[in-house]
C-alpha positions as CSV (number, residue, x, y, z in Angstrom):
1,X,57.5,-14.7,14.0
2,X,55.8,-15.6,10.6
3,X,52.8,-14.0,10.2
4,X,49.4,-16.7,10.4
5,X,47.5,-17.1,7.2
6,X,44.7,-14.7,6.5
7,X,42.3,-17.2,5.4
8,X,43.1,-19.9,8.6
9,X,43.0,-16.2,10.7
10,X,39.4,-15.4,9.7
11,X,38.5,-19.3,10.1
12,X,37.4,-19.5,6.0
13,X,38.7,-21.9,3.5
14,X,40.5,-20.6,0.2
15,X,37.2,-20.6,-2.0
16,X,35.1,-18.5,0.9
17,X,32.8,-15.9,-1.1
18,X,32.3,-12.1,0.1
19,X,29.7,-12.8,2.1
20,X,31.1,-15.9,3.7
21,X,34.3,-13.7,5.0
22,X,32.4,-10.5,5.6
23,X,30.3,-13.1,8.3
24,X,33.3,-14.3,9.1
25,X,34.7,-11.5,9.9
26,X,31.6,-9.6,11.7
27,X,31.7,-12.7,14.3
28,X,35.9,-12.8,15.1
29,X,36.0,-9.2,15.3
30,X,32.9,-8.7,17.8
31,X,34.9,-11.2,20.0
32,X,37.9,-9.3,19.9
33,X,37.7,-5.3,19.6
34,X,39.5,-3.3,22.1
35,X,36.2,-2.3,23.8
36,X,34.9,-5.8,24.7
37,X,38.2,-6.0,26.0
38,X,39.9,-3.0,27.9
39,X,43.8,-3.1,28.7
40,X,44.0,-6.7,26.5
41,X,47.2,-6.1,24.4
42,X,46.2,-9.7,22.8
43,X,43.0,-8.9,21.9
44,X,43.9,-5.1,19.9
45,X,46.8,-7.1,18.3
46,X,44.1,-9.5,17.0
47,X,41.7,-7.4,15.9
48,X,44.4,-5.6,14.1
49,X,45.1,-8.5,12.8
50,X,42.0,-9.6,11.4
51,X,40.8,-6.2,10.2
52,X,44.5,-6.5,8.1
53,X,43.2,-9.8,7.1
54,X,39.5,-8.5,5.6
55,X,41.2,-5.7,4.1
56,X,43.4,-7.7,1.9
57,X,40.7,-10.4,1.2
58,X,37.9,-8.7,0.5
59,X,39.3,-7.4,-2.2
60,X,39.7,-9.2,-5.8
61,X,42.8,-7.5,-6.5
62,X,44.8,-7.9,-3.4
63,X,43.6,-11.2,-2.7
64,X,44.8,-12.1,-6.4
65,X,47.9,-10.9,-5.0
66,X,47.9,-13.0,-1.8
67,X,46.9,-16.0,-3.2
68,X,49.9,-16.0,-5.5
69,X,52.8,-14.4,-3.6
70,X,51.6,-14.7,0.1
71,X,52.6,-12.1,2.3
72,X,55.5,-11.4,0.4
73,X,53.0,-9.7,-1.7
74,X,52.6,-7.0,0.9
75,X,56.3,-6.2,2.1
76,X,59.2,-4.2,1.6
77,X,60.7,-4.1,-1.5
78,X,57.4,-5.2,-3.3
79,X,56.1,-2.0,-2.1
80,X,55.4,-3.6,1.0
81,X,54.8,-3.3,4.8
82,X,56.5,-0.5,6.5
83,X,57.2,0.9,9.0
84,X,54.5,3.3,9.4
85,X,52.1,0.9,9.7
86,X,50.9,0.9,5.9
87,X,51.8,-1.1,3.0
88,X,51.2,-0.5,-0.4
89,X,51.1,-3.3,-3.5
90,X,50.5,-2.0,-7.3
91,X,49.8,1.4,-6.8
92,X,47.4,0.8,-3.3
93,X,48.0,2.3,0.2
94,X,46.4,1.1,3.1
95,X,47.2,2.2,7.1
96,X,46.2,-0.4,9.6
97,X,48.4,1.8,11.9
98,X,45.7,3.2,14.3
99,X,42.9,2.1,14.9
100,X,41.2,4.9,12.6
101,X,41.4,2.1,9.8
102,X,40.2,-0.5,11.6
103,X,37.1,1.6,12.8
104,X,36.9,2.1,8.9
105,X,36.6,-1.5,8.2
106,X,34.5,-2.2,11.6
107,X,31.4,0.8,10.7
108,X,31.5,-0.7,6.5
109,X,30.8,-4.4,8.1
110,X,29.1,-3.2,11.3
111,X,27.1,-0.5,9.6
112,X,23.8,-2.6,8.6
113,X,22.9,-2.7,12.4
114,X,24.1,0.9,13.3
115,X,21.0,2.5,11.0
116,X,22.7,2.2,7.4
117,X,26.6,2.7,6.2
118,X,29.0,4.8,6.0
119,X,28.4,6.4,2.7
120,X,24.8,7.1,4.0
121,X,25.5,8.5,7.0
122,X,27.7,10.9,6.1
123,X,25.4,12.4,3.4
124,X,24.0,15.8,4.9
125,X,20.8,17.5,4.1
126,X,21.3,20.6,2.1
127,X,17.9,21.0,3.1
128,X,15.4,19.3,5.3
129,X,11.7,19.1,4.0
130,X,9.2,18.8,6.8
131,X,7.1,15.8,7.7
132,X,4.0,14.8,4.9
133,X,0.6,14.4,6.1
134,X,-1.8,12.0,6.6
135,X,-4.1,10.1,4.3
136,X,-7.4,10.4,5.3
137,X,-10.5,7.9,4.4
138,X,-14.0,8.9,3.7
139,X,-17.0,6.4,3.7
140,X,-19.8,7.9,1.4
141,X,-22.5,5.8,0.8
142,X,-24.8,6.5,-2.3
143,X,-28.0,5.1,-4.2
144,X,-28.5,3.4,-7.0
145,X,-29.9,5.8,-9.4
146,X,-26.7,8.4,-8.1
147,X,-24.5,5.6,-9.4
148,X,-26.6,4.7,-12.8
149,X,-25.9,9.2,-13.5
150,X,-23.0,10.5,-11.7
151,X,-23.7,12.7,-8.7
152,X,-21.9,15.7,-6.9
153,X,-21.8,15.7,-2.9
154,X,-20.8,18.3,-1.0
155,X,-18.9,16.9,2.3
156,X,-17.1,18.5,5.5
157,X,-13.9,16.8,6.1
158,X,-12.7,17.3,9.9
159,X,-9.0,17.8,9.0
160,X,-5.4,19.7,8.8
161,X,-4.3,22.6,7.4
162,X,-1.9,24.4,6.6
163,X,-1.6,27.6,9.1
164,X,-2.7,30.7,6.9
165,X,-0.3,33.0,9.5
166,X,2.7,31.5,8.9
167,X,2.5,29.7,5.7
168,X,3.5,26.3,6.7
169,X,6.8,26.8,8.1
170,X,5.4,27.3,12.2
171,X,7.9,30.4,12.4
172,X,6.3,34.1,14.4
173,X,7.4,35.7,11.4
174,X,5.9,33.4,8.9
175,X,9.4,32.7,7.1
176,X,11.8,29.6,6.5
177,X,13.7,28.6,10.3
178,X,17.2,28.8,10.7
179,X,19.2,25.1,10.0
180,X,19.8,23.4,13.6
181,X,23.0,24.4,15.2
182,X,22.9,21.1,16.9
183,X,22.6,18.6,13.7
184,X,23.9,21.0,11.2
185,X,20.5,20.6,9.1
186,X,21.0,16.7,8.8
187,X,18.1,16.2,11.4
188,X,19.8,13.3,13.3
189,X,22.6,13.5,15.7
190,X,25.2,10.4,16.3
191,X,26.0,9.2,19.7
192,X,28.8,6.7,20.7
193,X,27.9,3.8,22.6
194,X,30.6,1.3,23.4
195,X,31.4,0.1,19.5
196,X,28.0,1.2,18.0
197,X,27.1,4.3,16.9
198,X,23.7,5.3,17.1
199,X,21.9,7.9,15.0
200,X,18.8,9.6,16.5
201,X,16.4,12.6,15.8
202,X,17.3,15.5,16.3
203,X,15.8,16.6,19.8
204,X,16.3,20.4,19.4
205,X,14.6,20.7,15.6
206,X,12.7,17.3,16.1
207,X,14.4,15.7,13.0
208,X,13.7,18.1,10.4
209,X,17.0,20.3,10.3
210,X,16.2,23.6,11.2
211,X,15.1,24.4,14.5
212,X,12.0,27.1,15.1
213,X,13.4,29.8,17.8
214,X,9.8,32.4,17.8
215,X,6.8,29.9,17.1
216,X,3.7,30.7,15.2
217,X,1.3,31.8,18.2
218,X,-1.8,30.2,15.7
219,X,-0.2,26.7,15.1
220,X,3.0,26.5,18.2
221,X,4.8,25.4,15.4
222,X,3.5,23.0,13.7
223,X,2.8,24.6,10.7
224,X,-0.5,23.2,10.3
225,X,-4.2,24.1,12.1
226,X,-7.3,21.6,12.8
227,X,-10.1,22.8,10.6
228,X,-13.4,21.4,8.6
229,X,-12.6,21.8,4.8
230,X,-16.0,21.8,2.8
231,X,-15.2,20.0,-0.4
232,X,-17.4,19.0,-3.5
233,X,-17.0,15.2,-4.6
234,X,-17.3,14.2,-8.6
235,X,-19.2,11.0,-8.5
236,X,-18.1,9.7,-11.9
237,X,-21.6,7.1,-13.4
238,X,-21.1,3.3,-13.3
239,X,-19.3,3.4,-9.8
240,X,-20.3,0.3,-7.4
241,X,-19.7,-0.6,-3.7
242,X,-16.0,-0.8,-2.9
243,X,-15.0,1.8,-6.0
244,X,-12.8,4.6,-4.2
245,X,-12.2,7.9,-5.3
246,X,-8.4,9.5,-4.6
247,X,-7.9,13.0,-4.6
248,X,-4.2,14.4,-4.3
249,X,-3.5,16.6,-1.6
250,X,-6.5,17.2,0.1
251,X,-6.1,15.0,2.8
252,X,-4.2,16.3,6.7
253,X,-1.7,19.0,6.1
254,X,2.0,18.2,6.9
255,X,4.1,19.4,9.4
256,X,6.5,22.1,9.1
257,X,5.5,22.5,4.9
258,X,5.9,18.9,4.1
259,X,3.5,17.6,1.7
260,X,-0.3,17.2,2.5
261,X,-1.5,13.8,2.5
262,X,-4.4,12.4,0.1
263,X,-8.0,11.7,0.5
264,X,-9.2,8.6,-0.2
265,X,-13.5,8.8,-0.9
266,X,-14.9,4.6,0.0
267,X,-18.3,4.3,-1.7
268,X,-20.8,2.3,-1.0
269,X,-24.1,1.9,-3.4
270,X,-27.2,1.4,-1.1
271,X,-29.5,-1.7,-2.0
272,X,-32.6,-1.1,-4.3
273,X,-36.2,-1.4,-2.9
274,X,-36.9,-2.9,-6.8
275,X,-33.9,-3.9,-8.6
276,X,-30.9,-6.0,-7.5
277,X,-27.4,-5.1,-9.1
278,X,-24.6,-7.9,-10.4
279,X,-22.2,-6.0,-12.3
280,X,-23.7,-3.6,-15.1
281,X,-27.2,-5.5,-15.3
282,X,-30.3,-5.2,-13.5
283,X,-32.6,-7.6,-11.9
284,X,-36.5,-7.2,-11.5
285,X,-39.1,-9.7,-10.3
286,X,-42.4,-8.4,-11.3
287,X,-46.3,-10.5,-10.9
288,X,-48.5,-10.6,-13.6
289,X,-52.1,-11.5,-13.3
290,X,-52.9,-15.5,-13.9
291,X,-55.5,-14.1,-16.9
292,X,-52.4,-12.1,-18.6
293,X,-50.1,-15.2,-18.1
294,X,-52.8,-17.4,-20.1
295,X,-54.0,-14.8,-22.8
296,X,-50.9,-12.5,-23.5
297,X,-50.5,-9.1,-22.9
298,X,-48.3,-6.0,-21.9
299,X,-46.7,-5.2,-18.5
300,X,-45.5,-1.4,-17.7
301,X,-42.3,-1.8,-15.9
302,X,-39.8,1.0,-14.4
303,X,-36.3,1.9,-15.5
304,X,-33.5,2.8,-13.7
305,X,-33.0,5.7,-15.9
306,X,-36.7,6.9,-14.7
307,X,-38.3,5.9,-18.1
308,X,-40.7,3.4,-17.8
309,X,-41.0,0.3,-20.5
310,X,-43.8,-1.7,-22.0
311,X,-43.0,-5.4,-21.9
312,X,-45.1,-7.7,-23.8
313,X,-46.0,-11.2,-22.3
314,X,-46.6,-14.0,-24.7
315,X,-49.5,-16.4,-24.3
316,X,-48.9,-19.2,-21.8
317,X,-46.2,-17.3,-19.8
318,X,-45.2,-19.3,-16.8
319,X,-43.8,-18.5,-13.7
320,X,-39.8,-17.9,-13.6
321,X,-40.0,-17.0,-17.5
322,X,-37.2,-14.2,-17.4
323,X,-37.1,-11.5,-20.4
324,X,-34.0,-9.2,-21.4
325,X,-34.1,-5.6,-21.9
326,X,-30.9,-5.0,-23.8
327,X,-29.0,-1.6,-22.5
328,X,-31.6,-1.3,-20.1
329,X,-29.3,-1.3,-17.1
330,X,-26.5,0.4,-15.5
331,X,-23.7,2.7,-16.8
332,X,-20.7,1.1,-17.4
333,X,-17.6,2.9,-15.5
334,X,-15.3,5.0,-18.1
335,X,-18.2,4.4,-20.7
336,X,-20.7,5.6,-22.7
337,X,-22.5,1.7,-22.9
338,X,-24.8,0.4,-20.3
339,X,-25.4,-3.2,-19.0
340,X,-29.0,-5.2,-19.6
341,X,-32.1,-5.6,-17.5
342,X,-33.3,-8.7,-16.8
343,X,-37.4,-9.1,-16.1
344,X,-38.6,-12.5,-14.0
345,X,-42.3,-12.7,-14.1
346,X,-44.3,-14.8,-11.2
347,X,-47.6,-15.9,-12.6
348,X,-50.4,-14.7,-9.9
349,X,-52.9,-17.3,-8.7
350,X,-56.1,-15.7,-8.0
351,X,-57.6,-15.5,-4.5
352,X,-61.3,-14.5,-3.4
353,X,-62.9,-16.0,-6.0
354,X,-66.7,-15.7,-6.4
355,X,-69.0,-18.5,-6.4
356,X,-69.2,-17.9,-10.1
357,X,-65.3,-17.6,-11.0
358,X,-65.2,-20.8,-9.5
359,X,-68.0,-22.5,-11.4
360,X,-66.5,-20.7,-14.3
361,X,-62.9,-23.0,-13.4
362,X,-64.6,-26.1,-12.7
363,X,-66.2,-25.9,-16.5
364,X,-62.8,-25.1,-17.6
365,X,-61.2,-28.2,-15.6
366,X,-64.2,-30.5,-17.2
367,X,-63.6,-29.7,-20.7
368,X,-60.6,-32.0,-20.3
369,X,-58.8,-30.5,-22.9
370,X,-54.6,-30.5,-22.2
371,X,-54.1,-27.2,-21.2
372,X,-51.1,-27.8,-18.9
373,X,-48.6,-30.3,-20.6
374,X,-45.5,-29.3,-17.7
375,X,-48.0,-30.8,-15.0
376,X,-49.1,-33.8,-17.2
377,X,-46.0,-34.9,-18.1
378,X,-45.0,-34.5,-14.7
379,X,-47.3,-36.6,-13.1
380,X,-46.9,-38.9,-16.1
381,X,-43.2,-39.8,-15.2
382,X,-44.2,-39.7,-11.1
383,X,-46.6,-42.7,-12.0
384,X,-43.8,-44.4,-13.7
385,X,-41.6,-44.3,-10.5
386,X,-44.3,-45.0,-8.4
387,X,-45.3,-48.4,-10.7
């Protein structure tokens, strides 16, 4: 009987692509291998016969061969098909004899749903590292003037670590455990199931390869103890709310030795009682007597820095007039510079006037004299629209 074409068998057309066969492939050979279908000659001839049929046309070289020759390529005499069940072609061997080679084939196709390939499977661990630990988050919150200079806090973080008695490794006599006799130090065992072959932890050693016979009686085991750790925070100037501070290694212990986790400092700057923050620069509303406003003068103001300045108001000064304080602000992050302050005055209108203030206003009123040219023009243009 002449064998059926390789490319018709796998149900591809001439110009299929690797993908396109190795699909092709994955769905003819699920229907047909030997344990979807116990005692069914038919079926293990089949998958035989496709496996024989991937093999050749997966790769560039042999299905170079088969395009051109056919299965003459493969038989006796070209250094073909024999009869131990292998064939050979330009300096090639390949046994679809047993079903060891097709298994082969099956776990390289198969092996992206079985927990990886072949190759990675069969790697072992010269030696297994335990398990790292934990980040842990910290919400600090600070003032402003802390973030205008920088600050140190002291803090008590409620965390892991490592156990002093046996050094990490959660052995009674405080030294490295044994490799698992049951994974061999790998740290996952393989179990058969049907077709697939599943890879699990370890349960003896718990994954990590070697397997603790006398625990620690301080951590059982674990390598690791739960403990406050008092720790002094560098708060750099110039931070602002959402800035976080990492610090390597000082978060939970791991498990078994494995690398200790990081801590991970959140800040959050507290609002001001006088200034309002965007950025570097300040903000500061301040009032300023109605007599000031008209005849000039200085305004003391704070500083964030604690220094207090002199600002000097102009004559006529109206409400909402806003002065700049260059490098009056706050510290710039990674910086020696500093942002501006920015002053908004709110011209006072006097209240409990006496009966001679007020005499002393209506004079001023009567003089007529165009003291406020904003409210005159205004009400010039709002007679306009009204006409």
């Amino acid at each position: 009987m002449s064998k059926q074409d390789y490319y018709e068998l796998l149900g591809v057309g001439k110009s299929a692509n690797a993908d396109e066969l190795k699909k092709a492939y994955r769905k003819m050979a699920m229907q047909f291998h030997p344990d979807r279908n116990p005692g069914n000659k038919e079926a293990e001839q089949k998958f035989k016969d496709l496996s024989e049929a991937y093999e050749v046309l997966k790769d560039e070289n042999k299905r170079a061969a088969y395009d051109r020759y056919g299965h003459a390529a493969f038989e006796q005499g070209a250094g073909g098909f024999g009869g131990n069940g292998g064939f050979g072609f330009g300096g090639f061997d390949f046994n679809f004899g047993g079903m060891g080679g097709m298994s082969d084939i099956f776990e390289e196709v198969f092996g992206d749903f079985m927990g990886g390939g072949r190759s990675s499977r069969s790697q072992a661990y010269s030696s297994h590292k335990g398990q790292r630990g934990a980040d842990l988050r910290y919400n600090m919150t600070i003032d402003l003037e802390e973030a205008f200079t920088g600050a140190s806090k002291i803090i008590d973080i409620p965390t892991s670590i490592q156990c002093e008695k046996c050094h990490g490794h959660g052995t009674k006599d405080g030294k490295q455990p044994p490799v698992c006799d049951t994974c061999g130090g790998h740290g996952k065992v393989r179990m058969q199931q049907g077709f697939f072959t599943i890879e699990r932890p370890c349960p003896v050693c718990g994954g990590f390869g070697r397997a603790i016979k006398d625990k620690c009686p301080d951590c059982h085991g674990a390598g690791r103890i739960e403990k406050k750790k008092k720790l002094e925070i560098k708060i750099p100037k110039g931070v602002e709310s959402g800035n976080r501070i990492r610090l390597n290694r000082e978060g939970e212990a791991g498990i078994r030795g494995g690398e200790a986790g990081d801590l991970y400092i959140f800040l959050e700057v507290k609002e001001h009682q006088l200034f309002r923050r965007e950025g570097a620069n300040l903000y500061f509303s301040i009032p300023i007597p109605m007599s000031t406003a008209i005849l000039g003068g200085e305004v003391e103001i704070p500083g964030i820095d604690g220094v207090k300045e002199t600002l000097k108001v102009d004559t006529g000064t109206q409400t909402g007039h806003q002065f700049r304080l260059k490098n009056k602000g706050m510290s710039i992050l990674d910086s020696d510079k500093r942002g501006d302050l920015f002053v908004k005055v709110r011209v006072e209108t006097p209240v409990n006037l006496s009966k001679r203030q007020k005499e002393l206003i209506k004079e001023f009123v009567a003089e007529g004299k165009e003291c406020s040219p904003e409210s005159d023009s205004f009400l010039a243009k709002l007679k306009d629209f009204l006409k």
